[in-house]
N, C-alpha and C positions, 0 to 999 in steps of 0.2 A: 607458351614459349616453344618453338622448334626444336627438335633435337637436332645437336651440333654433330657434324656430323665427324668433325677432330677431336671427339670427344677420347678416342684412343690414344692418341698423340697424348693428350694432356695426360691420361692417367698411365703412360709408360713414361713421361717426362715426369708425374708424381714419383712414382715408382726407385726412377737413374736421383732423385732428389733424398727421397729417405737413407737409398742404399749409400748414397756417400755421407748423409752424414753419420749414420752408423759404422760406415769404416773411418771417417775422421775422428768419431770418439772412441774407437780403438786403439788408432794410430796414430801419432803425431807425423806430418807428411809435408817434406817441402814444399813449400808453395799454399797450402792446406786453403784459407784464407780466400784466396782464388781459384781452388778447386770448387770451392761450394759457392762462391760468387758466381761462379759460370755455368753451372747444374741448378741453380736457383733461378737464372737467368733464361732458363729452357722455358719455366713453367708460365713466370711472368709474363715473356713475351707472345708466349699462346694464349693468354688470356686476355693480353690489352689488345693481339691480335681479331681475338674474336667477339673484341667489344667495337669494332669497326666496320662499317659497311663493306662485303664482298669486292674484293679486286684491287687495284693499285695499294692503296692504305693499308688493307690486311695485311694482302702479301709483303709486305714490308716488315712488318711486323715478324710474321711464320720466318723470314729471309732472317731476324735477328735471334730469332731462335734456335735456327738450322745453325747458325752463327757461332753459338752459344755451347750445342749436343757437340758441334766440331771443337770445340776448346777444349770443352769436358775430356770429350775422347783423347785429346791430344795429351791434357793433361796426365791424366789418370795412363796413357802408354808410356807417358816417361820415369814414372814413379813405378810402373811394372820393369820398365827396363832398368830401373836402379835397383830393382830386387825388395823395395818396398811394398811393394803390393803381388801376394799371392795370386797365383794362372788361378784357382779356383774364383777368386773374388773377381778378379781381374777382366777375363771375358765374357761373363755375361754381363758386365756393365756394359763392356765393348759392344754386345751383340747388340745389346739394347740401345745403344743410342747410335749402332746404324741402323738400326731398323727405322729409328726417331728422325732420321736425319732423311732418310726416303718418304716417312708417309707424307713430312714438313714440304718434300721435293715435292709429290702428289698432289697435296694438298691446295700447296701456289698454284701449279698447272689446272687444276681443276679451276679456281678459282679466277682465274686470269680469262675463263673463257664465256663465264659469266655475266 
Protein backbone atom coordinates (compact mmCIF):
# COMPACT_ATOMS: atom_id res chain seq x y z
CA UNK A 1 0.00 0.00 0.00
CA UNK A 2 1.30 3.54 -0.82
CA UNK A 3 1.58 5.97 1.69
CA UNK A 4 -1.03 8.58 1.46
CA UNK A 5 0.14 11.29 1.27
CA UNK A 6 -3.16 13.36 3.34
CA UNK A 7 -2.11 11.19 5.72
CA UNK A 8 -1.52 14.69 7.99
CA UNK A 9 -4.86 16.12 7.30
CA UNK A 10 -6.48 12.96 8.65
CA UNK A 11 -4.49 12.71 11.82
CA UNK A 12 -4.97 16.75 12.44
CA UNK A 13 -8.76 16.23 11.69
CA UNK A 14 -8.20 12.90 14.28
CA UNK A 15 -6.73 15.29 16.62
CA UNK A 16 -9.99 18.87 16.07
CA UNK A 17 -12.21 15.30 16.68
CA UNK A 18 -10.90 13.98 20.05
CA UNK A 19 -10.42 17.78 21.27
CA UNK A 20 -14.26 18.42 20.97
CA UNK A 21 -15.27 15.69 22.29
CA UNK A 22 -13.36 16.17 25.27
CA UNK A 23 -14.59 19.65 25.58
CA UNK A 24 -18.29 18.51 24.85
CA UNK A 25 -17.75 16.16 27.93
CA UNK A 26 -16.87 18.98 29.98
CA UNK A 27 -19.24 21.21 28.80
CA UNK A 28 -22.65 21.25 27.93
CA UNK A 29 -22.69 23.69 24.72
CA UNK A 30 -25.36 24.85 22.47
CA UNK A 31 -25.66 23.23 19.54
CA UNK A 32 -23.25 20.52 21.09
CA UNK A 33 -24.93 17.50 18.85
CA UNK A 34 -23.82 19.24 15.67
CA UNK A 35 -20.73 20.48 16.87
CA UNK A 36 -19.35 16.91 16.90
CA UNK A 37 -21.55 15.88 13.94
CA UNK A 38 -19.42 18.33 11.83
CA UNK A 39 -15.82 17.63 13.37
CA UNK A 40 -16.67 13.86 12.82
CA UNK A 41 -17.72 14.84 9.44
CA UNK A 42 -13.89 16.04 8.77
CA UNK A 43 -12.34 12.69 9.34
CA UNK A 44 -15.18 10.56 7.53
CA UNK A 45 -15.10 12.46 4.57
CA UNK A 46 -11.06 12.19 4.36
CA UNK A 47 -11.25 8.78 4.35
CA UNK A 48 -14.13 7.80 2.02
CA UNK A 49 -12.21 10.59 0.10
CA UNK A 50 -9.09 8.59 -0.11
CA UNK A 51 -10.86 5.38 -0.77
CA UNK A 52 -11.53 6.91 -4.26
CA UNK A 53 -9.61 7.13 -7.29
CA UNK A 54 -7.31 10.46 -7.72
CA UNK A 55 -9.23 13.54 -9.05
CA UNK A 56 -12.95 14.69 -9.78
CA UNK A 57 -14.50 11.79 -7.10
CA UNK A 58 -11.79 12.40 -4.40
CA UNK A 59 -11.95 15.94 -4.55
CA UNK A 60 -15.36 15.93 -3.75
CA UNK A 61 -15.07 14.28 -1.16
CA UNK A 62 -11.75 16.47 0.55
CA UNK A 63 -14.45 19.59 -0.81
CA UNK A 64 -16.84 17.95 1.89
CA UNK A 65 -14.59 17.96 4.43
CA UNK A 66 -13.02 21.37 3.93
CA UNK A 67 -17.08 21.74 4.16
CA UNK A 68 -17.22 20.29 7.39
CA UNK A 69 -13.50 21.90 9.37
CA UNK A 70 -15.51 25.24 7.98
CA UNK A 71 -18.59 24.39 10.19
CA UNK A 72 -16.65 23.10 12.92
CA UNK A 73 -14.78 26.35 12.95
CA UNK A 74 -17.83 28.41 12.76
CA UNK A 75 -19.33 26.54 15.14
CA UNK A 76 -16.95 26.44 17.92
CA UNK A 77 -16.35 30.81 17.06
CA UNK A 78 -19.82 31.29 18.18
CA UNK A 79 -19.85 29.44 21.45
CA UNK A 80 -16.40 31.40 21.98
CA UNK A 81 -18.27 34.48 21.35
CA UNK A 82 -21.01 33.50 23.74
CA UNK A 83 -18.26 33.23 26.39
CA UNK A 84 -18.81 29.39 26.34
CA UNK A 85 -15.82 28.28 25.34
CA UNK A 86 -12.36 29.57 26.98
CA UNK A 87 -9.50 31.83 24.24
CA UNK A 88 -7.18 29.07 25.70
CA UNK A 89 -9.41 25.94 24.43
CA UNK A 90 -10.72 27.96 21.77
CA UNK A 91 -7.84 28.91 19.28
CA UNK A 92 -5.93 26.36 18.87
CA UNK A 93 -8.97 24.31 17.68
CA UNK A 94 -9.26 27.44 15.55
CA UNK A 95 -5.65 27.17 14.41
CA UNK A 96 -6.07 23.79 13.68
CA UNK A 97 -8.72 23.46 11.51
CA UNK A 98 -7.41 26.40 9.49
CA UNK A 99 -4.60 24.88 8.87
CA UNK A 100 -7.16 21.60 8.10
CA UNK A 101 -8.91 23.64 5.80
CA UNK A 102 -5.74 24.69 3.59
CA UNK A 103 -3.84 21.43 3.44
CA UNK A 104 -7.79 19.98 2.30
CA UNK A 105 -7.35 23.39 -0.31
CA UNK A 106 -3.70 21.78 -1.37
CA UNK A 107 -4.65 18.65 -1.40
CA UNK A 108 -7.80 19.11 -4.18
CA UNK A 109 -5.28 21.31 -6.33
CA UNK A 110 -2.66 18.77 -6.30
CA UNK A 111 -4.93 16.21 -6.99
CA UNK A 112 -6.89 17.90 -9.83
CA UNK A 113 -3.61 17.94 -11.84
CA UNK A 114 -3.18 14.38 -11.79
Amino acid sequence: MAIRPGLRVLDAAQMVVDDVNRLLKERQLVNADQLRAAAESITANIQEGYGRDRGADRNRFLRFARGSAEETSERLRARYAAQEIAANIYWPLHHRLVAIVRMLTNLMAAGSTS
